[in-house]
KEVEX-841395 format. One record per residue (C-alpha): residue in one letter; chain; x, y, z. Coordinates in nm, 2 decimals. Layout:
# KEVEX-841395
<atom aa="a" ch="A" east="X" north="Y" up="Z"/>
...
***
This chain:
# KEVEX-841395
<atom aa="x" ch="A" east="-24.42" north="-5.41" up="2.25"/>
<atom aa="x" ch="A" east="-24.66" north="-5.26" up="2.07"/>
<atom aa="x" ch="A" east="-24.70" north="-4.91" up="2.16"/>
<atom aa="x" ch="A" east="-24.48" north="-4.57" up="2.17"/>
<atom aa="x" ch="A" east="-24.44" north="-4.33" up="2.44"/>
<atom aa="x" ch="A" east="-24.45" north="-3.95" up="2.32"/>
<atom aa="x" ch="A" east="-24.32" north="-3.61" up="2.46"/>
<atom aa="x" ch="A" east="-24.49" north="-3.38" up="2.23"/>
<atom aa="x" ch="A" east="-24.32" north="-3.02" up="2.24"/>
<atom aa="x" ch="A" east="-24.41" north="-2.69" up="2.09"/>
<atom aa="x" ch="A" east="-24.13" north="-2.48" up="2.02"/>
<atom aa="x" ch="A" east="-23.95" north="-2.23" up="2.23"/>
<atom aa="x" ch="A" east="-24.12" north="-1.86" up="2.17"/>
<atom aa="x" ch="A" east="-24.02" north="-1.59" up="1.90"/>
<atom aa="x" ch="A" east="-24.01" north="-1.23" up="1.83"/>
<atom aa="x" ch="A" east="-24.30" north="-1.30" up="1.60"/>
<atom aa="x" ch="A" east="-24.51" north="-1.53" up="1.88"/>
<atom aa="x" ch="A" east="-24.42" north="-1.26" up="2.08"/>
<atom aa="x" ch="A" east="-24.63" north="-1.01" up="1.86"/>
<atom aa="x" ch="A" east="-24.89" north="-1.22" up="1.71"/>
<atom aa="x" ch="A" east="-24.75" north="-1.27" up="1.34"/>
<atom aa="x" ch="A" east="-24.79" north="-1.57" up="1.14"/>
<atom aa="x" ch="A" east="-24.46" north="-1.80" up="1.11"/>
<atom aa="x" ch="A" east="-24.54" north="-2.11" up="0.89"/>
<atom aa="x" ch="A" east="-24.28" north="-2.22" up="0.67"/>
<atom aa="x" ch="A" east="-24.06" north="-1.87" up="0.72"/>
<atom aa="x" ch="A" east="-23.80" north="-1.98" up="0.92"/>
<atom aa="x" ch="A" east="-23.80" north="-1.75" up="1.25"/>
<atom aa="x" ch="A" east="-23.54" north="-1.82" up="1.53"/>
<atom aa="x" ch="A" east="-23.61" north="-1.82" up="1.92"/>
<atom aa="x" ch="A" east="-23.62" north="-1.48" up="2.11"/>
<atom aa="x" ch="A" east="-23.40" north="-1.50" up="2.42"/>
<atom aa="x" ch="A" east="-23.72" north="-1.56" up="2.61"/>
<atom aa="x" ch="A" east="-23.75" north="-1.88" up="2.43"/>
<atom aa="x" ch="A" east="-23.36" north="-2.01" up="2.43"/>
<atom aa="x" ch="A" east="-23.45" north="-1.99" up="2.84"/>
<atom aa="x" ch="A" east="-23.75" north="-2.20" up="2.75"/>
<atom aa="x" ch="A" east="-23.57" north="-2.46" up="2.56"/>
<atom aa="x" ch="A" east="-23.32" north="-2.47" up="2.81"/>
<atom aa="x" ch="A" east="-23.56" north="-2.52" up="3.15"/>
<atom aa="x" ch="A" east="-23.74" north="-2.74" up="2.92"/>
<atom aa="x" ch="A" east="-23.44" north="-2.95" up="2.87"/>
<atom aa="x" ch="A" east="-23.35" north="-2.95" up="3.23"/>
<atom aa="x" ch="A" east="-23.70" north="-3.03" up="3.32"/>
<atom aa="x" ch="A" east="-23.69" north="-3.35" up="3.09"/>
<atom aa="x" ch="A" east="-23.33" north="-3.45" up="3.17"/>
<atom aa="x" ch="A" east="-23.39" north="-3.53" up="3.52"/>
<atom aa="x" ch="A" east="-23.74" north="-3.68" up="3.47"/>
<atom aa="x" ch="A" east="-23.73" north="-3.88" up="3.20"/>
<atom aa="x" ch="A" east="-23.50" north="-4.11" up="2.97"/>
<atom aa="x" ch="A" east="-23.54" north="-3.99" up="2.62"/>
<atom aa="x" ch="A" east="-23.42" north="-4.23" up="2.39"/>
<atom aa="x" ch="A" east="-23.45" north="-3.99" up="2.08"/>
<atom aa="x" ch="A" east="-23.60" north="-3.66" up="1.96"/>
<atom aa="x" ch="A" east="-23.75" north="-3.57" up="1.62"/>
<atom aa="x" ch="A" east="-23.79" north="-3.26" up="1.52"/>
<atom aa="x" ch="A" east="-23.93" north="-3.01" up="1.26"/>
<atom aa="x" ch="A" east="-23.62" north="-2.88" up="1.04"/>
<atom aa="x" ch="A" east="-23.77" north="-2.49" up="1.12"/>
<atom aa="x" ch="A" east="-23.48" north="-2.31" up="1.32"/>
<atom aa="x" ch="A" east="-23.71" north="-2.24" up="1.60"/>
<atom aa="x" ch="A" east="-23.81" north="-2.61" up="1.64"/>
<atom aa="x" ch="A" east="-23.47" north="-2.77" up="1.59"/>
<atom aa="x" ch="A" east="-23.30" north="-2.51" up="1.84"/>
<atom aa="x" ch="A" east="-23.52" north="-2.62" up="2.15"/>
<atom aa="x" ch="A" east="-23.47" north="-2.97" up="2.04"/>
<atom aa="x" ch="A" east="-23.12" north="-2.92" up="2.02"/>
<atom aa="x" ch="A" east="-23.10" north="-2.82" up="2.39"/>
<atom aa="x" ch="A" east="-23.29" north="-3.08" up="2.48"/>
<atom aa="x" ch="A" east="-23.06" north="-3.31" up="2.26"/>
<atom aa="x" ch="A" east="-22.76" north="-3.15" up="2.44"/>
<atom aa="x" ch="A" east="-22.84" north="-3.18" up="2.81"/>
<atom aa="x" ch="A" east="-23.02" north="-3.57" up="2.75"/>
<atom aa="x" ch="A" east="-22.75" north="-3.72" up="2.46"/>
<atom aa="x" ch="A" east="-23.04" north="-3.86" up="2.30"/>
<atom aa="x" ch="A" east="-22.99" north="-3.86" up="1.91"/>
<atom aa="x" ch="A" east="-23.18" north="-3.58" up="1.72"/>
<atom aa="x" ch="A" east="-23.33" north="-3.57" up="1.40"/>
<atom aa="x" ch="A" east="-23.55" north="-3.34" up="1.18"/>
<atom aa="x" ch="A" east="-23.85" north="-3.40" up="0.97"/>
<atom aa="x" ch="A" east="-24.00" north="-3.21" up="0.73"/>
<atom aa="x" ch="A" east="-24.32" north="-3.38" up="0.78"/>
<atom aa="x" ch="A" east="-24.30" north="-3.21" up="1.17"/>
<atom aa="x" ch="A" east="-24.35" north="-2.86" up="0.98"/>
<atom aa="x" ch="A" east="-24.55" north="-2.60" up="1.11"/>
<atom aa="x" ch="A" east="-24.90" north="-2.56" up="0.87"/>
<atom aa="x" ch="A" east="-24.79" north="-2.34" up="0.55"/>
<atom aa="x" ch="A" east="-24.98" north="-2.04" up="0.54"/>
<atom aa="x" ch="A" east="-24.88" north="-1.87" up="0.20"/>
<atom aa="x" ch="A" east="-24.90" north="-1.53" up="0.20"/>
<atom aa="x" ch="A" east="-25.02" north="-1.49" up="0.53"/>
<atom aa="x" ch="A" east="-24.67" north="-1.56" up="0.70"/>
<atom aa="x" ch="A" east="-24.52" north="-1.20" up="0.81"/>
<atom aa="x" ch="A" east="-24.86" north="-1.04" up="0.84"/>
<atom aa="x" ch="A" east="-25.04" north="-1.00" up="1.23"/>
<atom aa="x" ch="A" east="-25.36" north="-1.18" up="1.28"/>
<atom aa="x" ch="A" east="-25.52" north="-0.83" up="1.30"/>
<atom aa="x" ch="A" east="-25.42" north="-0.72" up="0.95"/>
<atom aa="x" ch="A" east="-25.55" north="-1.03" up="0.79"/>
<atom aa="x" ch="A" east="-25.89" north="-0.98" up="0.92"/>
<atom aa="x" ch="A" east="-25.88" north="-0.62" up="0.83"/>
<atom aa="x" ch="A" east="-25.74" north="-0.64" up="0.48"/>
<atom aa="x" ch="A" east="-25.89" north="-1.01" up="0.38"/>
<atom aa="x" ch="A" east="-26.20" north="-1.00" up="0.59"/>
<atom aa="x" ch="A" east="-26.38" north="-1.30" up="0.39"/>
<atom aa="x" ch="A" east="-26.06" north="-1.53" up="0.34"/>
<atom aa="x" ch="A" east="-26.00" north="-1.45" up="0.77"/>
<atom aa="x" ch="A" east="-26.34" north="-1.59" up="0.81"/>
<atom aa="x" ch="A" east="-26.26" north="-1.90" up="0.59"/>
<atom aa="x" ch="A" east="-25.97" north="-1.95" up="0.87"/>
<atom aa="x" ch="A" east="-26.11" north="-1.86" up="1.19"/>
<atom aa="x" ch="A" east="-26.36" north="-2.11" up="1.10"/>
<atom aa="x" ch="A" east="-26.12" north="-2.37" up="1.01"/>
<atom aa="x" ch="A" east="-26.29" north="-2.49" up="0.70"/>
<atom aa="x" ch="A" east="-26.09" north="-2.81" up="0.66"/>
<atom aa="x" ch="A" east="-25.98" north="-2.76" up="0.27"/>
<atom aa="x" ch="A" east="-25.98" north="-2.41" up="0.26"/>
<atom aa="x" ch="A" east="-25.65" north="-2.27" up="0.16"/>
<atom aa="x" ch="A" east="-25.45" north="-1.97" up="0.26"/>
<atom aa="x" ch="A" east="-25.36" north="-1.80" up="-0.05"/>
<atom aa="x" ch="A" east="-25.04" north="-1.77" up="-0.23"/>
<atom aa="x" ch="A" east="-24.94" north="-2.16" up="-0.20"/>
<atom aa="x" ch="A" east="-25.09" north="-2.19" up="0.17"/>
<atom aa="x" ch="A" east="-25.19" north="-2.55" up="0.30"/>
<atom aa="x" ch="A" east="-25.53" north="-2.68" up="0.39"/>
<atom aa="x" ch="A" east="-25.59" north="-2.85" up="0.73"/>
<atom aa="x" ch="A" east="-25.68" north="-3.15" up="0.56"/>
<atom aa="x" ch="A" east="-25.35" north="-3.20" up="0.43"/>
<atom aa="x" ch="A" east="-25.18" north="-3.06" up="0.72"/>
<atom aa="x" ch="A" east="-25.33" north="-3.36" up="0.91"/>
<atom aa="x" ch="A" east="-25.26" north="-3.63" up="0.61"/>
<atom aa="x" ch="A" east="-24.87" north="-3.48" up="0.61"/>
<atom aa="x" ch="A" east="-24.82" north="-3.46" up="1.06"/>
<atom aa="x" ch="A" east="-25.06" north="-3.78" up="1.15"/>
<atom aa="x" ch="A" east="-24.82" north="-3.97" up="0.86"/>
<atom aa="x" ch="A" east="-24.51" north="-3.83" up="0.97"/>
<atom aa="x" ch="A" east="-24.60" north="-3.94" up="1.34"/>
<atom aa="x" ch="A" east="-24.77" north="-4.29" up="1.28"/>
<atom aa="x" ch="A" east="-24.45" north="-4.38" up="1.08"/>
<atom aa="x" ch="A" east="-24.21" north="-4.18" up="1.34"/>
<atom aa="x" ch="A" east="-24.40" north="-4.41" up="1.66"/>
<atom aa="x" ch="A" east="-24.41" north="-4.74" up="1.44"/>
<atom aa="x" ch="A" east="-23.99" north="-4.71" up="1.41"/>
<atom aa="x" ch="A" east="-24.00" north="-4.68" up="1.77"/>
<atom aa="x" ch="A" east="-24.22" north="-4.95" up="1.92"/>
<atom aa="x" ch="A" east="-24.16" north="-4.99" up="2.32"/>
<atom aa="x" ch="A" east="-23.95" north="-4.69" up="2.30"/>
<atom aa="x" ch="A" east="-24.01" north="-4.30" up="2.46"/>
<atom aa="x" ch="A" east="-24.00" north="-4.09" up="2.21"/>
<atom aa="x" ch="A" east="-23.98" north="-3.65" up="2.19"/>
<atom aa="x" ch="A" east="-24.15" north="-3.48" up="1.91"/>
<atom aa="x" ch="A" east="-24.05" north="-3.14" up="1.91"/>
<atom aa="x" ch="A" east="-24.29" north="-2.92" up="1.65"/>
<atom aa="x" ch="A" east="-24.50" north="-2.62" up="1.63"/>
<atom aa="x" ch="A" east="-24.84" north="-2.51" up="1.74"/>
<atom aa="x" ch="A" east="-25.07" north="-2.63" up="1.44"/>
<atom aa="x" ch="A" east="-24.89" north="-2.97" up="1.48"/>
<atom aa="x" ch="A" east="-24.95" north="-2.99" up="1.83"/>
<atom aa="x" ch="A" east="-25.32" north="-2.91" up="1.80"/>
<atom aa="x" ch="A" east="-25.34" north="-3.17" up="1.54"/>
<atom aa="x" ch="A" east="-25.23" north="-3.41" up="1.74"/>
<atom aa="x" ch="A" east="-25.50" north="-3.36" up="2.06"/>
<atom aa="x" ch="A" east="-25.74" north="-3.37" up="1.79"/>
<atom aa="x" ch="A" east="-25.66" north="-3.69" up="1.69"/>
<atom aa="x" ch="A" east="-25.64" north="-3.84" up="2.06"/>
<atom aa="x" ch="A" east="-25.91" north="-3.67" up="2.21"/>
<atom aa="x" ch="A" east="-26.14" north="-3.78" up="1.88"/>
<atom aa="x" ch="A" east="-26.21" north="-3.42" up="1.78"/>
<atom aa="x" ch="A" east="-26.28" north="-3.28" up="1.41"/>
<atom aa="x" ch="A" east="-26.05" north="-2.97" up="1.26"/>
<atom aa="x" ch="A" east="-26.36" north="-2.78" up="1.34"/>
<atom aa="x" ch="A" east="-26.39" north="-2.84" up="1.68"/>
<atom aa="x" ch="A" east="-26.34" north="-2.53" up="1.91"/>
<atom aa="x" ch="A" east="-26.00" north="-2.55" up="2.07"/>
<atom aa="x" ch="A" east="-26.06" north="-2.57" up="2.48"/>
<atom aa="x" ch="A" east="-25.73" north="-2.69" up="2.55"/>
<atom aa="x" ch="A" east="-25.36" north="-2.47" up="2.54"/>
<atom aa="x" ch="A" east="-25.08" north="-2.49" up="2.29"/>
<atom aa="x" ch="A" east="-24.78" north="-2.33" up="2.53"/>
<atom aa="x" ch="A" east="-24.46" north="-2.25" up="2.45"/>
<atom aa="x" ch="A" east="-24.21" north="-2.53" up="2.54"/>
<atom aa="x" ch="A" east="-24.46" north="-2.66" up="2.75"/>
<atom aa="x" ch="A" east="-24.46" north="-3.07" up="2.81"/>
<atom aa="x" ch="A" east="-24.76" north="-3.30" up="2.67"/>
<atom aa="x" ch="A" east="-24.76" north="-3.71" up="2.66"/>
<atom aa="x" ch="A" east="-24.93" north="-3.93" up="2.46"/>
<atom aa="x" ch="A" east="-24.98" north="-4.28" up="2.40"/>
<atom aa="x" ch="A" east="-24.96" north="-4.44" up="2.04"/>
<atom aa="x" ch="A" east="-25.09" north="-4.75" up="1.95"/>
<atom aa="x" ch="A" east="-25.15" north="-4.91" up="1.61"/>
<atom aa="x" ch="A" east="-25.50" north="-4.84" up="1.69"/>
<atom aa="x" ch="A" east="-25.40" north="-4.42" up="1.71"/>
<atom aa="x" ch="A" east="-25.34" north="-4.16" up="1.99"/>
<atom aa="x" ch="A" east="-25.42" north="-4.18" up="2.33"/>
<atom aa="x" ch="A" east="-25.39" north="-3.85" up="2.59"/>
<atom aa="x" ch="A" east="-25.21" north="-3.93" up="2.86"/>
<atom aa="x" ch="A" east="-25.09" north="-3.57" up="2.96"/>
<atom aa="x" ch="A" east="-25.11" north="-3.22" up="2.85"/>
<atom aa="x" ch="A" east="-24.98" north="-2.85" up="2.89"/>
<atom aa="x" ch="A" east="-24.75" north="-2.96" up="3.19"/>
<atom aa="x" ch="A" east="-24.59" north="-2.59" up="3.23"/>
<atom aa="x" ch="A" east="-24.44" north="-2.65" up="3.57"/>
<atom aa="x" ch="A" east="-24.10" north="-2.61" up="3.42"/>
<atom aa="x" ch="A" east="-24.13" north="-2.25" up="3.32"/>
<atom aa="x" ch="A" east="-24.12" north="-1.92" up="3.51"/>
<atom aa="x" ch="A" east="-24.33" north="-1.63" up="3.45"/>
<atom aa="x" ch="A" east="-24.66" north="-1.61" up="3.15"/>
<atom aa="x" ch="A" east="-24.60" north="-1.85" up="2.86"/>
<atom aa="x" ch="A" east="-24.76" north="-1.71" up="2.54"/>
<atom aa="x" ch="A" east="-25.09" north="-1.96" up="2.38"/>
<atom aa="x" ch="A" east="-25.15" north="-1.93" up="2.02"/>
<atom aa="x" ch="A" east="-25.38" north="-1.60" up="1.93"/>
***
């Protein structure tokens, strides 16, 4: 076999998804509004597909709606650096509305997504962002040939990765959702990413909360 089936998952939601701050690297644990995510989404996936083993960011929030889904399927879980949200330096902690008011020009260098523009105070450009996660997964899919595979990540990771199967640059307007514990599938082959599914919410009950 040559190619890998993929669950991609975003993360259950938290208090700070919940009120627009910036997580990155600071390591925020679900809100009980996402442990009921991670636990319908582990349901959902139980019953409708055989998951033969999960990677996962090492971020509390990621690894915890992994773990359920770990739980209810048996499937072996591990965690990845590599599956780490985008580092976004001194950013983290602060609401997407203070940034643009306090660092107007450095917010427009981000809502533009210059590709090696970095968020100050140690923050990580897109461009290496998408070297790190599209190396992390390549490597992740190639251990796996003929396998079905979960990734369970965060938002920025996600959107990296329907850029990459849908042939889309890291400026390319985003027309398509990153939900909370929603369900997307892809296709890898050594020749890259292929979409075969996205934003399946079908699982959840009640308004799932899209990146800002």
């Amino acid at each position: 076999m040559t190619s890998t089936r993929i669950i991609a998952i975003r993360h259950g939601e938290t208090a700070w998804n919940a009120s627009a701050r910036i997580q990155g690297h600071t390591d925020i644990p679900l809100n009980p509004h996402g442990q009921q995510q991670a636990q319908r989404l582990a349901t959902a996936l139980a019953q409708d597909d055989t998951i033969e083993v999960i990677h996962s960011s090492d971020l509390q929030r990621a690894h915890a709606t992994a773990l359920a889904l770990a739980e209810r399927t048996g499937a072996p879980l591990h965690t990845h650096v590599g599956l780490r949200e985008r580092s976004f330096g001194d950013f983290e902690g602060r609401s997407f509305a203070q940034i643009e008011a306090e660092l107007p020009e450095q917010a427009q260098l981000w809502r533009t997504r210059v590709p090696d523009w970095s968020p100050p105070g140690g923050g990580e450009s897109l461009l290496v962002m998408q070297q790190r996660v599209l190396a992390t997964v390549n490597a992740l899919a190639q251990q796996h040939l003929g396998q079905h595979i979960t990734l369970v990540a965060h938002g920025g990771v996600l959107d990296l990765l329907y850029r990459a199967a849908t042939q889309q640059s890291l400026q390319a307007p985003r027309t398509w959702t990153l939900g909370n514990a929603a369900i997307n599938r892809l296709l890898w082959t050594p020749q890259g990413l292929t979409l075969v599914g996205w934003g399946d919410e079908a699982h959840l009950q009640g308004p799932v909360r899209d990146e800002v």
